[in-house]
C-alpha positions in Angstrom: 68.4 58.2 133.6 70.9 56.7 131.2 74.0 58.9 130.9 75.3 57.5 127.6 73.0 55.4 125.2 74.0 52.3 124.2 75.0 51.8 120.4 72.7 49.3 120.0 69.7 51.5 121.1 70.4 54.4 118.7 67.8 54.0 116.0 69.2 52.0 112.8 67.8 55.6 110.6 70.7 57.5 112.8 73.1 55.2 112.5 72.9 54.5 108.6 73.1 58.5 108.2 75.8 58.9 109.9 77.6 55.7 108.2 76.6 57.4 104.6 78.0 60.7 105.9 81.2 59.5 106.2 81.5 57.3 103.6 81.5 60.3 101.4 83.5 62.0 103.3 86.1 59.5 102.9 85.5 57.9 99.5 88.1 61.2 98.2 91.8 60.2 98.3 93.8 63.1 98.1 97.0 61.4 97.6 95.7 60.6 94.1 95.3 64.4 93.1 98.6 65.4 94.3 99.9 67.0 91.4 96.1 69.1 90.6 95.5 70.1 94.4 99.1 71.5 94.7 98.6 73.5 91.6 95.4 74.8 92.6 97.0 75.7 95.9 99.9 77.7 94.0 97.5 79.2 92.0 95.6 80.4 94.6 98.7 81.7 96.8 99.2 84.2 93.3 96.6 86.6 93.9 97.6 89.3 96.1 96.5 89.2 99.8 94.3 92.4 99.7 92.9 91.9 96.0 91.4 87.9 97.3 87.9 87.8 96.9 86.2 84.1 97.8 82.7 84.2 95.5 84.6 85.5 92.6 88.1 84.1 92.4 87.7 80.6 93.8 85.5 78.9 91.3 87.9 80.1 88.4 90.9 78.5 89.6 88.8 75.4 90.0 87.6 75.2 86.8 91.2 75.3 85.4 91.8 71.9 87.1 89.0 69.6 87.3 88.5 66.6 88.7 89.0 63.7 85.8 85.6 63.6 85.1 83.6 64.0 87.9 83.5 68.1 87.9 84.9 70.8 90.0 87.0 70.0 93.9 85.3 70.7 96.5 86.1 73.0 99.4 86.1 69.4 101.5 88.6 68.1 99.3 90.6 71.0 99.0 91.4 70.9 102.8 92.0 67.3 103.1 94.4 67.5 99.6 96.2 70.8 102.1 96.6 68.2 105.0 98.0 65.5 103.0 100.9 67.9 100.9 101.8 69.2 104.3 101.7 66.4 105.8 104.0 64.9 102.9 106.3 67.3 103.2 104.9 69.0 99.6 103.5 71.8 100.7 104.8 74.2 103.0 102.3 75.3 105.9 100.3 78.2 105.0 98.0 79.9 107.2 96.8 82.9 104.7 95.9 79.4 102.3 94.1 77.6 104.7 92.3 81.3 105.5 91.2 81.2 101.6 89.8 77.6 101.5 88.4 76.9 104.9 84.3 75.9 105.0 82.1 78.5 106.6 84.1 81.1 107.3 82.1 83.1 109.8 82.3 80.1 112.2 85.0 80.8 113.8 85.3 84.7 113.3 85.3 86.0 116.5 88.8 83.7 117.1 86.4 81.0 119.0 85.1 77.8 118.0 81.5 77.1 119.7 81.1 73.6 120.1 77.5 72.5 120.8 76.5 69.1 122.8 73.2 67.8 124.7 72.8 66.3 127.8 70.8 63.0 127.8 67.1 62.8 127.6 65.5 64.1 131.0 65.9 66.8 133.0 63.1 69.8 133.2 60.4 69.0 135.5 58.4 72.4 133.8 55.2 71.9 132.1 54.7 74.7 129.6 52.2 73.9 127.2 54.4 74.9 123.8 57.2 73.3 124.9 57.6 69.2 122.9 58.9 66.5 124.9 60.5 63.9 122.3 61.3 60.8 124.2 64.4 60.5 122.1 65.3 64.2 123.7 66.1 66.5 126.3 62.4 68.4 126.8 62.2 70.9 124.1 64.3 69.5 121.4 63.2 67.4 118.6 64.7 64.3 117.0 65.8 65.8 113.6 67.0 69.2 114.8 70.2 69.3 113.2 72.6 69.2 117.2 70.3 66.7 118.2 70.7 64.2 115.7 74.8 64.3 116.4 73.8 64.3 120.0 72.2 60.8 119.5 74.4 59.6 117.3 77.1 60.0 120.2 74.4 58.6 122.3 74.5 61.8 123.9 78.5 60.7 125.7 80.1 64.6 126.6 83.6 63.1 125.6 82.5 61.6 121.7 79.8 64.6 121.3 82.6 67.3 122.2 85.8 65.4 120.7 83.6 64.8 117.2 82.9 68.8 117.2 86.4 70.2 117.8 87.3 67.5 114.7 84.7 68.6 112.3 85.8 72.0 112.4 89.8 71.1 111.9 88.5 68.9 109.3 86.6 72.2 107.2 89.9 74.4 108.0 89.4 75.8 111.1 91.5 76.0 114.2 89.7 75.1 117.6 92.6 75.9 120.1 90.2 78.2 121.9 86.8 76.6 122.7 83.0 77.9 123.8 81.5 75.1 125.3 77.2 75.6 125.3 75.9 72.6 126.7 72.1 72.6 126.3 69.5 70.0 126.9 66.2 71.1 129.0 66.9 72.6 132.3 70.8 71.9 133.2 70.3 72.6 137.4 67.2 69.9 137.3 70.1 66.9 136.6 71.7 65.6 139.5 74.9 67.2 140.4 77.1 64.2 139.9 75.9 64.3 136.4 76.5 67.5 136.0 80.4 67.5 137.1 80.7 63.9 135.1 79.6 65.8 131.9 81.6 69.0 132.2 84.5 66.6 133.2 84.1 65.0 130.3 83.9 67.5 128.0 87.1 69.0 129.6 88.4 65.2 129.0 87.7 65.6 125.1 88.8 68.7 124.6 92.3 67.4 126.8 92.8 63.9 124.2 92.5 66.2 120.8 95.4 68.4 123.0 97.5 65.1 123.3 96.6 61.3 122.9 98.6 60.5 125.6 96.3 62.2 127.9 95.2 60.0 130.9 91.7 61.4 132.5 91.4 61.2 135.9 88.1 61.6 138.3 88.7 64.8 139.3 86.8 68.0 137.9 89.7 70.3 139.6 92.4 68.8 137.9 90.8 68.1 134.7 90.4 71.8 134.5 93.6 72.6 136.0 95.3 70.6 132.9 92.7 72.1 130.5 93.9 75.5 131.2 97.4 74.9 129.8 96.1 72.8 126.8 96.0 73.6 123.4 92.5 73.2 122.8 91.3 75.1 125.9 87.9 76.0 127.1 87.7 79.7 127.5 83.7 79.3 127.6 81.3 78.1 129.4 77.4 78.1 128.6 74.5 76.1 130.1 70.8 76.7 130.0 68.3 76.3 132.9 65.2 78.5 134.2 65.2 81.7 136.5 63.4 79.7 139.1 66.2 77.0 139.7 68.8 79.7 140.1 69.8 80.4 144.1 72.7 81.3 145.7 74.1 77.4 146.1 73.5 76.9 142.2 75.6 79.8 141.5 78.0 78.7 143.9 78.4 75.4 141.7 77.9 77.1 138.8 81.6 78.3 139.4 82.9 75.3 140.5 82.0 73.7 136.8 83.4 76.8 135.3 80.2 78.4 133.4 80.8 82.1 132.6 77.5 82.8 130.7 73.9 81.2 131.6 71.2 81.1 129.3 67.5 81.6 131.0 64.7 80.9 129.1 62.4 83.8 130.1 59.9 84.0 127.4 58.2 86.6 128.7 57.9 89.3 131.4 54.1 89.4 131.6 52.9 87.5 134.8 49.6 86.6 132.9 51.1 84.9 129.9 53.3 82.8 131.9 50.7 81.8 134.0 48.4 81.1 130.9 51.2 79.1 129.5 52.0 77.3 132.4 55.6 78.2 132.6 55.9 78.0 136.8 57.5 80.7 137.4 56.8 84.7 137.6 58.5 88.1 136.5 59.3 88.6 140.2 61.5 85.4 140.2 63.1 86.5 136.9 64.5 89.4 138.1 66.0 87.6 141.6 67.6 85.3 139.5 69.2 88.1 136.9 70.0 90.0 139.8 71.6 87.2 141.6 73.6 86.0 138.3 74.8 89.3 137.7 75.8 90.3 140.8 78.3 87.0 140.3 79.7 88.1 137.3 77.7 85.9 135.0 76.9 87.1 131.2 72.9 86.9 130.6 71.7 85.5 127.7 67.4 85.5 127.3 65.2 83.9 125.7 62.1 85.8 124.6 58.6 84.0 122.9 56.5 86.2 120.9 52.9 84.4 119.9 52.6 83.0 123.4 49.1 81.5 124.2 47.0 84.6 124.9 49.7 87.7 123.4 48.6 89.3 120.6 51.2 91.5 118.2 50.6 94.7 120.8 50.7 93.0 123.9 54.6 91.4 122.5 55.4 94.8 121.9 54.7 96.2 125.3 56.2 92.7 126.7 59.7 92.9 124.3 59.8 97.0 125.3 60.1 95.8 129.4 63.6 93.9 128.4 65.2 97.0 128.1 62.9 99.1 130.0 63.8 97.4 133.3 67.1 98.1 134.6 67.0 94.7 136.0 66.3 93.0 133.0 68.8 94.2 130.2 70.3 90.8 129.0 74.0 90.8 127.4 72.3 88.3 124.7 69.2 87.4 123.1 67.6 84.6 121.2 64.1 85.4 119.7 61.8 82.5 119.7 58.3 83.2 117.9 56.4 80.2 119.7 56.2 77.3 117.0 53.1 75.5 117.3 54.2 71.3 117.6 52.0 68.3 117.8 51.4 66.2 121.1 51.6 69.8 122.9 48.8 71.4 125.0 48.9 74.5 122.7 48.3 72.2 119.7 45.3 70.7 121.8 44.0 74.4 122.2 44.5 75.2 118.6 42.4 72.4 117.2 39.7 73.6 119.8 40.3 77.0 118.2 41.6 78.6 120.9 45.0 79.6 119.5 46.1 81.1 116.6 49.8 81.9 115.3 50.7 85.0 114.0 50.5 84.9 110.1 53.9 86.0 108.3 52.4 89.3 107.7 51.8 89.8 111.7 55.5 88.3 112.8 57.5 89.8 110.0 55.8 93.5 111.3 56.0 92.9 114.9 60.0 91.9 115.1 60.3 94.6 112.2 59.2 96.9 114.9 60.7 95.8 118.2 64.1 95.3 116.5 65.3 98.6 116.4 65.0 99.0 119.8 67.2 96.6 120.6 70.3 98.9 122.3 73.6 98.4 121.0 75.3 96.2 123.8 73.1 93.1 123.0 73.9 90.6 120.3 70.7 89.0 118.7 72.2 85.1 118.8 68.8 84.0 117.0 65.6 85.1 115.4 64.2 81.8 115.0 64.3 78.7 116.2 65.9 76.0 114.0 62.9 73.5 114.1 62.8 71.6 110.7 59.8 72.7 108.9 57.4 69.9 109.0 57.4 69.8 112.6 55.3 72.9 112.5 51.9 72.4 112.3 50.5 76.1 111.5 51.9 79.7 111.4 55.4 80.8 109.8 58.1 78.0 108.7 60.7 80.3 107.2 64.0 79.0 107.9 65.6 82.8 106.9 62.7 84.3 108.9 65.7 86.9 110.5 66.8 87.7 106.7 63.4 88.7 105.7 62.7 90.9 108.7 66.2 92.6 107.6 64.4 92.9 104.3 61.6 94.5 105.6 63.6 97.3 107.8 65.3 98.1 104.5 62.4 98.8 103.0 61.7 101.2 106.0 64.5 102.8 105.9 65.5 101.8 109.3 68.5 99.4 110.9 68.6 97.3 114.1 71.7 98.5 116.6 72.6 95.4 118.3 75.6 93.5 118.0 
């Protein structure tokens, strides 16, 4: 297995994106709107701190100074004209400014910036039957997923994948001092664990050179996290993904050692006869050992959960999503909801041409996660509701990208509300 990917074996496609990307990106020079952005920005700075209001007062102030004839600034532009006047010694710093113009706001609300990055292609030895395996990826990502196509852009290096995340978000306003690494990529206790130290060290080494340029890495995980801890872009987070039946008591014990502090388990369901009929290699028995043995370490649980399996229907998901909570030894801190996307070159796309599968319609899934949501307790944060597969990998059965939206819709119109997080 290849730890980084050569430049010259990225595929042209990825690299000409990415080359467009940022020739946009930098084809604005602020420097040339000096005397327009620095209005805007005093103009902005007028309305009174509790009376600012982002959809309504923004756009106005924009239209007042326009670009010479090429329309309104952008947010982009905004915050790299704010870097330059500062920078120039025009504008004083302003945090409560930056607060007003910054892109997607509710990225970093919670005061942490969650930077994403994939380990290189290999790495789960499983064989479930939904699950695509893109040569290009880690098993059970696609090519175009959005993460994945900066992952091989990087050519999947920790140190360009996590240094190019904590820039973007500086580069749309927001700060990245404190850090939630999730490092995803098929199972993470199937790689070996020299890569596995290499890549956390490395991501630790990124994190370290955007804290000073003068940083020297060195080939030790300890101190590289030693020095981390007093940095200003510090990990205060760290996530990895793997499978209940890879977790023992020596995984946990390096599972410290690397630093993770929450562990994603992809459980997708807690029926012994589903994951047998979908070939997952594992049973509810080892599910629980391995909750029980990550908890008992201190670990946060975040599960994965599959509705539309091969062989569930919409009663037996409710009876299966109902056990989560149920079972004392289940009861996860987070959950993503998966509905099980049917993708060519999988078995279960094999069984559905031989009619032996069929997804839920919208109808069916909209109802069934309308129901089960509500009974989702109050110390559990819903992290997903659907996984972000671009549409026309789907072959059959829902595509909607704001699939968690419309099942808010629905429990309006019922009169009911979801209690987690």
């Amino acid at each position: 297995m290849k730890r980084i990917i050569p430049q010259e074996q990225i595929p042209t496609e990825v690299l000409e994106t990415a080359q467009a990307w940022q020739k946009r990106r930098n084809s604005f020079d602020p420097a040339q709107h000096s005397g327009e952005l620095y209005a805007i920005f005093q103009a902005i700075g007028q309305v009174p701190e509790g009376e600012w209001n982002p959809t309504h007062d923004l756009r106005p102030i924009l239209a007042r100074f326009p670009k010479e004839g090429k329309g309104l600034y952008s947010k982009a532009d905004l915050i790299k004209g704010y870097h330059h006047l500062v920078a120039e010694g025009d504008l004083e710093p302003d945090p409560l400014l930056m607060q007003r113009i910054r892109m997607k706001p509710m990225r970093t609300a919670s005061g942490v910036a969650p930077v994403t990055v994939l380990t290189a292609p290999a790495g789960c030895p499983g064989k479930c039957i939904f699950c695509p395996d893109d040569w290009r990826m880690p098993k059970s990502y696609i090519y175009d997923e959005p993460g994945c196509q900066r992952a091989e852009r990087d050519g999947f290096d920790p140190f360009r994948q996590t240094l190019g995340r904590i820039r973007a978000f500086e580069g749309i306003g927001h700060e990245a001092d404190k850090v939630e690494l999730l490092i995803l990529g098929g199972t993470w206790s199937a790689y070996s664990k020299e890569y596995r130290e290499w890549f956390v060290r490395r991501c630790l080494d990124a994190m370290n050179t955007a804290s000073d340029a003068k940083y020297a890495p060195v080939d030790s995980l300890a101190a590289t996290q030693t020095y981390n801890a007093k940095a200003s872009h510090r990990n205060v987070g760290l996530v990895i993904e793997t499978r209940p039946d890879w977790i023992t008591p020596a995984e946990i014990r390096h599972l410290r050692q690397l630093g993770v502090t929450k562990v994603q388990i992809g459980v997708q369901s807690l029926d012994d006869e589903i994951l047998t009929l979908n070939k997952r290699g594992h049973d509810v028995a080892s599910v629980r050992q391995a909750l029980g043995l990550l908890r008992t370490a201190g670990f946060k649980l975040h599960l994965h959960w599959m509705p539309n399996l091969y062989g569930a229907t919409p009663a037996k998901d409710r009876a299966d999503f109902a056990r989560f909570f149920d079972d004392p030894a289940i009861r996860p801190d987070e959950l993503k909801i998966y509905p099980c996307s049917l993708i060519k070159e999988t078995e279960l796309y094999d069984r559905w041409l031989a009619g032996d599968y069929a997804p839920y319609s919208q109808d069916e899934l909209v109802a069934l996660l309308a129901d089960v949501k509500p009974t989702i307790p109050p110390y559990t944060r819903v992290n997903r509701l659907f996984r972000d597969i671009p549409a026309h990998h789907i072959q059959a059965g829902v595509k909607l990208g704001n699939l968690r939206q419309v099942v808010h819709d629905e429990l309006v119109r019922r009169g009911q509300r979801c209690g987690c997080i």
